[in-house]
C-alpha positions in Angstrom: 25.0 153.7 -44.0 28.0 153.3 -45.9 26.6 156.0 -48.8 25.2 158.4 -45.7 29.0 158.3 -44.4 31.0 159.1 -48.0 28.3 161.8 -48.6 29.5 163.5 -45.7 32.7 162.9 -46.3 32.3 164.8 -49.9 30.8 167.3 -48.2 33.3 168.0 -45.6 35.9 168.4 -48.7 34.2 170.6 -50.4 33.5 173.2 -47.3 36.7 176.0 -47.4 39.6 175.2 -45.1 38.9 177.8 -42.0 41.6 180.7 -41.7 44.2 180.1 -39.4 46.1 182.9 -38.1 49.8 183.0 -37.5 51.0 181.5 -34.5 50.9 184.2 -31.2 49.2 186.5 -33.8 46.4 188.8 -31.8 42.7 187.8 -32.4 40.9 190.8 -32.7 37.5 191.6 -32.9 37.8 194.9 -35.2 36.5 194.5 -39.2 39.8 196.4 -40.1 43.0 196.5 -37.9 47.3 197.3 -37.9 50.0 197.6 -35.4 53.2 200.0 -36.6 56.1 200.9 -35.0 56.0 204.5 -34.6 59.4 205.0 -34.8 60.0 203.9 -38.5 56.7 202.7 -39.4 57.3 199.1 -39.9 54.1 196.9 -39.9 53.9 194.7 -36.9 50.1 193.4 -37.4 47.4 194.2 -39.7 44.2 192.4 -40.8 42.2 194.6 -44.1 44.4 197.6 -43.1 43.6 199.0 -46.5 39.6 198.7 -46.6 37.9 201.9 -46.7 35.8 202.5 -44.1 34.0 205.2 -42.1 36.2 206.8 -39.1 34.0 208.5 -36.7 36.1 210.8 -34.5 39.6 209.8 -35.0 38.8 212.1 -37.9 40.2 215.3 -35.0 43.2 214.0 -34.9 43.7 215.6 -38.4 41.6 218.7 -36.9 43.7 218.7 -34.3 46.9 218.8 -36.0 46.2 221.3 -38.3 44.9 223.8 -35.3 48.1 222.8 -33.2 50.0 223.6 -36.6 48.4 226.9 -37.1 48.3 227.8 -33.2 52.2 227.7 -33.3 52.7 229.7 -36.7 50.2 232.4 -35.2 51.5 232.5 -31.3 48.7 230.8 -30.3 46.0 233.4 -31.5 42.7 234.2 -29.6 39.4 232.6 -31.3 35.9 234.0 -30.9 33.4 231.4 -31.0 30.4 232.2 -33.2 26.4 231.1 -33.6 27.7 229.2 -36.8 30.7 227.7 -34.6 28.4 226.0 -32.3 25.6 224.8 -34.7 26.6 221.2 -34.7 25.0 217.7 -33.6 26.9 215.0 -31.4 29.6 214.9 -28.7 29.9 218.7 -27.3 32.9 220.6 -25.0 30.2 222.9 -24.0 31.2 225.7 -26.3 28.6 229.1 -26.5 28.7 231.8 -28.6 30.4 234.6 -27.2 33.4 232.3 -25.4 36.9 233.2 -26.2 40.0 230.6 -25.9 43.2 230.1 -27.7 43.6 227.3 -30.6 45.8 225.5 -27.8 43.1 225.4 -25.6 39.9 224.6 -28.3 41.8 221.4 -29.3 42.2 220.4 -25.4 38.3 220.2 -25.7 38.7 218.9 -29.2 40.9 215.7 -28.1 39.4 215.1 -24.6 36.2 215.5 -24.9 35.5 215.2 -28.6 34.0 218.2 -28.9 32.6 218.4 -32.1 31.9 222.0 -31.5 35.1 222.4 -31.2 36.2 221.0 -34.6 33.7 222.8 -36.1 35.1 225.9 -34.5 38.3 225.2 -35.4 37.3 224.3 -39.6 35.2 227.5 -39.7 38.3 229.7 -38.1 41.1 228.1 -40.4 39.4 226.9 -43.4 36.8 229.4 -43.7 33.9 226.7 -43.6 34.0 223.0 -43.6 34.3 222.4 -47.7 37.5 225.1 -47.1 39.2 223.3 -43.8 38.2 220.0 -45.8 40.4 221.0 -48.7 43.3 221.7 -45.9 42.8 218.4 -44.4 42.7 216.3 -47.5 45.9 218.7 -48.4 47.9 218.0 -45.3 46.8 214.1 -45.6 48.7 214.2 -49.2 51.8 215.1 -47.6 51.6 212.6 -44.7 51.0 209.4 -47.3 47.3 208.9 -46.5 46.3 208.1 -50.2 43.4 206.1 -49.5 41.4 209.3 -47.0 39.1 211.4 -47.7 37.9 214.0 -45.3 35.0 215.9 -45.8 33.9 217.1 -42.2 36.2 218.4 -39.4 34.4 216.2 -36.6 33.7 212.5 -38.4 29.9 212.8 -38.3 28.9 210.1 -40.9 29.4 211.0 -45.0 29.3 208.2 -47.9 32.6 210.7 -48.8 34.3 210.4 -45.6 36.4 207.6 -45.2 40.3 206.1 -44.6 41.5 202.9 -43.8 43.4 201.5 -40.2 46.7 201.8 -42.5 46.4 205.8 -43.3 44.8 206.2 -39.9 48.5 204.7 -38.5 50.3 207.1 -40.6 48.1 210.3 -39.5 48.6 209.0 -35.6 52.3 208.8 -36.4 52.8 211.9 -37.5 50.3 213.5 -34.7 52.7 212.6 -32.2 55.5 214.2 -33.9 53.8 217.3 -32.5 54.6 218.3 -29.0 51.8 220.1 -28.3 49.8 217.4 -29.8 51.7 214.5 -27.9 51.1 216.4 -24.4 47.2 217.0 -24.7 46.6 213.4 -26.5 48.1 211.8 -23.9 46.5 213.8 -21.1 44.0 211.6 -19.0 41.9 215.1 -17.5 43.2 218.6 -18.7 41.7 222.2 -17.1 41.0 224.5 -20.3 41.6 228.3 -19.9 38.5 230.3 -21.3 39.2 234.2 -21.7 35.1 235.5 -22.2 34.0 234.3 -19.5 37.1 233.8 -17.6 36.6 230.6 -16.5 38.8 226.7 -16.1 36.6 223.9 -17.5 38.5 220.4 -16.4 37.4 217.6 -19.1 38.6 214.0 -18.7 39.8 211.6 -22.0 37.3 209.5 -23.2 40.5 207.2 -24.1 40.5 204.8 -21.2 43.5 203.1 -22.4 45.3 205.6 -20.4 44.0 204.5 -17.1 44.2 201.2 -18.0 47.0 199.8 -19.7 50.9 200.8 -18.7 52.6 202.6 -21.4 49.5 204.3 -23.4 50.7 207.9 -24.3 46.9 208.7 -26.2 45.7 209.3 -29.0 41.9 209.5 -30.0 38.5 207.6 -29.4 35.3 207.3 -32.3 32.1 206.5 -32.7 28.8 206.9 -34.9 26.3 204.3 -35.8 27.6 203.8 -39.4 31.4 204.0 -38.4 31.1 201.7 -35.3 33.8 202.0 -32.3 37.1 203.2 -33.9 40.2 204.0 -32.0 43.7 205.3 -32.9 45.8 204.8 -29.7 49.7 204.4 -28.7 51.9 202.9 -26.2 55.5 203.3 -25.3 57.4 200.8 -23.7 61.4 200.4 -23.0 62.0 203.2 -25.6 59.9 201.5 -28.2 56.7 203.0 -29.6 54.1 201.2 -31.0 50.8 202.8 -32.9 47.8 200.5 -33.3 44.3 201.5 -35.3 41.2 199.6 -34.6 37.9 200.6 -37.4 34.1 199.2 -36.7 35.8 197.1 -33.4 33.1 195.5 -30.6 36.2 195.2 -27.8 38.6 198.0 -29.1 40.1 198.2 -25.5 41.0 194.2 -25.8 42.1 194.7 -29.4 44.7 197.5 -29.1 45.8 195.7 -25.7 46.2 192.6 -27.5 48.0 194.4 -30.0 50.6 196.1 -28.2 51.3 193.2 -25.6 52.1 191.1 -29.4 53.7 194.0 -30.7 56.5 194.5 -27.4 56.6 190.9 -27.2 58.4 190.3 -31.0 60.2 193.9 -31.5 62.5 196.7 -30.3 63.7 200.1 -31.3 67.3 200.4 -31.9 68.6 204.1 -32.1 71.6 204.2 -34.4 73.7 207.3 -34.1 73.8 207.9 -30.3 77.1 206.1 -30.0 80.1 208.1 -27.7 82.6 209.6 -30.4 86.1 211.1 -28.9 85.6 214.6 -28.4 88.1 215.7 -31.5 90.3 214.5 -34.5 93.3 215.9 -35.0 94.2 217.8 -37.9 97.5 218.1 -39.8 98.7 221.4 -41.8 95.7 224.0 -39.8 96.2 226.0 -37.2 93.4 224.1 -35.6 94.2 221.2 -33.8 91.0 219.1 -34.1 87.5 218.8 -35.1 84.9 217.7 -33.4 83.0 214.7 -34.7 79.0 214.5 -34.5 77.1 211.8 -35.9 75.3 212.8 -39.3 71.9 211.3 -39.3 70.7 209.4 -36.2 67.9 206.7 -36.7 65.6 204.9 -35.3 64.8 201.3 -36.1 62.5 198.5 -35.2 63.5 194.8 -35.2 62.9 191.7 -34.0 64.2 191.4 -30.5 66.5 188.7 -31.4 68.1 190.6 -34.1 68.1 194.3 -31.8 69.8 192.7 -29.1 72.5 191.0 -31.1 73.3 194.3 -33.0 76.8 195.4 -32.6 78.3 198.9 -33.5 81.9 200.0 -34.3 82.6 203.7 -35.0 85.0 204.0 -37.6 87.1 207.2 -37.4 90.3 207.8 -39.0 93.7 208.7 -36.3 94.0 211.9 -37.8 92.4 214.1 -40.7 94.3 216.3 -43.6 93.6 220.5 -43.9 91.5 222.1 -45.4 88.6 220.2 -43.5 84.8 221.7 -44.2 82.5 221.7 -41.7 79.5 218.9 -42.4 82.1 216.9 -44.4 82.0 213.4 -44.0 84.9 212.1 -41.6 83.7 208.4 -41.0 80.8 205.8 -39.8 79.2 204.1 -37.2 78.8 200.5 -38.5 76.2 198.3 -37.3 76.5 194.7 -37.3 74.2 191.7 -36.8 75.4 187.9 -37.5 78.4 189.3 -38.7 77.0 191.2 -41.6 76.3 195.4 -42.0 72.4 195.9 -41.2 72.9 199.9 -41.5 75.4 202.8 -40.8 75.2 205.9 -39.8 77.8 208.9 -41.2 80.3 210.9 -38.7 80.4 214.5 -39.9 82.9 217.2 -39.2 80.9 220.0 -37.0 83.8 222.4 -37.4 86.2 223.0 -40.2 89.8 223.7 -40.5 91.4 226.0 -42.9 94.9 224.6 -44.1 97.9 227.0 -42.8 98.9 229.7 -45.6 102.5 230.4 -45.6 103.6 233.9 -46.4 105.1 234.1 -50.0 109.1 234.7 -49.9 111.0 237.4 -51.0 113.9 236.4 -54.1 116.4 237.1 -51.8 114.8 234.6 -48.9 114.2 231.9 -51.9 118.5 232.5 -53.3 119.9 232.2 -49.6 117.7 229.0 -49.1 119.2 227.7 -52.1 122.5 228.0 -51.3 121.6 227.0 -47.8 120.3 223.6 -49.0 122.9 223.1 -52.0 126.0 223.5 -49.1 124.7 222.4 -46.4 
């Protein structure tokens, strides 16, 4: 009995220790996870952010962006949906060929319904075909950070070659909502969608039910194929904080990202440094002009643990008055930011205006010998 009970005992050493996550750290269900701030981009929560893995449909958020991009260089031009347009398997806005809508309008459908008809539209029109609007994507994904995507089609239908990880997926949601346009239809539970040929209003409803479901969700995109599982890019604001989280290949995706985001408000908070009051001029000595008005240089946006946001203090550090010539832009001074008595950041104070010194008018040799005489005997 006594050998049985060391036996096990050996045994139970040599299994691995099982993985305990951090305390109050979201269990999620997802093979590849994050949580960012989507205000500076800080990481909040991740779990293999950086495996590569199939995307499904959160794939249009690039399509998306790149229409909504092109839509407001072009004035939002009118696009004639072709045979070609159309030919695609999967998810479906119910385009035809013949139908006419604006860009504006094909990625309402795009975003809403996930029409892959619509992406496909969309590739053909800017890119030429999908190896052209591929190139675009991958382009645009360079310049956003993504350096571990690849996109090969316009919709996410399943390719060994098309892939990204929850990290890059973060980054392309961020930058998504930088886009007005973008922000309004993402965020849009049911949207009517204006076809010119025939002249018709289509309503289609958001597959993302966060929207309905839990308070603050602004969008963004739903996914799913067989290979790629259930994959979901989505984002909540709460109390002036913003918060992006990326589920890939997750069961309970709703649970996840709501999981996420109730962590994620719980332990941070934006900060926006820069907003401070500043008086509405400094005066200034030897111009005609007797002030200039101060704006702050570069506002910013932070996130920090609540107990550090809510013990920041800010001083604005302006000088009584300023010397001519002043040049507009100049820097005049700082808003410091403080937390536990040290500086966390500041924020320059510019000049909007500037101030030409006075220019007295040269004197004449007889004004310069009575002043000398003036100021010798008097």
């Amino acid at each position: 009995m006594k050998r049985v009970i060391l036996l096990l005992a050996v045994l139970l050493l040599l299994l691995p220790a099982p993985s305990v996550k951090a305390a109050g750290e979201p269990g999620v269900s997802a093979q590849s996870a994050i949580l960012i701030s989507g205000d500076d981009g800080t990481v909040i929560f991740e779990k293999n952010s950086r495996e590569k893995l199939a995307m499904a449909s959160t794939t249009k958020i690039m399509t998306a962006l790149l229409t909504l991009e092109e839509a407001e260089r072009s004035d939002d031009p009118v696009i004639d949906i072709t045979s070609e347009m159309v030919m695609v398997e999967g998810s479906s806005m119910g385009l035809k060929e013949g139908d006419r809508l604006t860009l504006v309008n094909l990625t309402s459908g795009m975003l809403l319904a996930s029409g892959n008809d619509a992406a496909n539209a969309a590739a053909i029109y800017l890119g030429g075909s999908q190896e052209g609007f591929a190139q675009l994507m991958n382009e645009r994904a360079g310049e956003i950070g993504m350096t571990d995507t690849n996109f090969v089609t316009p919709s996410g239908l399943d390719d060994d070659e098309h892939y990204s990880t929850a990290y890059d997926m973060a980054l392309l949601g961020r930058e998504a909502l930088e886009n007005e346009e973008f922000a309004r239809i993402a965020g849009s539970s049911t949207l009517q969608v204006e076809f010119i040929e025939p002249e018709q209003r289509i309503s289609y409803e958001n597959h993302n039910k966060l929207l309905r479901i839990y308070d603050g969700c602004i969008g963004i995109k739903t996914g799913f194929t067989k290979k790629a599982g259930r994959t979901l890019v989505s984002a909540a604001e709460r109390d002036g904080t913003t918060l992006i989280a990326v589920t890939l290949n997750a069961p309970d995706d709703w649970d996840d990202h709501m999981a996420m985001f109730d962590y994620g408000f719980s332990k941070v908070k934006t900060v926006n440094m820069g907003s401070e009051a500043l008086p509405e001029g400094i005066p200034v000595a030897g111009s005609d002009k007797q002030c200039v008005p101060p704006i702050a240089g570069q506002q910013v946006s932070m996130t920090l643990p609540i107990d550090e946001a809510e013990g920041i203090e800010s001083r604005v550090l302006l000088p009584k008055f300023l010397y001519a010539p002043v040049r507009a832009g100049e820097r005049i001074g700082r808003v410091q930011y403080l937390s536990g008595g040290g500086e966390i950041y500041s924020v320059p104070i510019i000049a909007a205006e500037g101030a030409e010194p006075v220019v007295l008018p040269e004197r004449t040799w007889w004004e310069k010998l009575t002043g000398f005489f003036k100021n010798t005997f008097t």
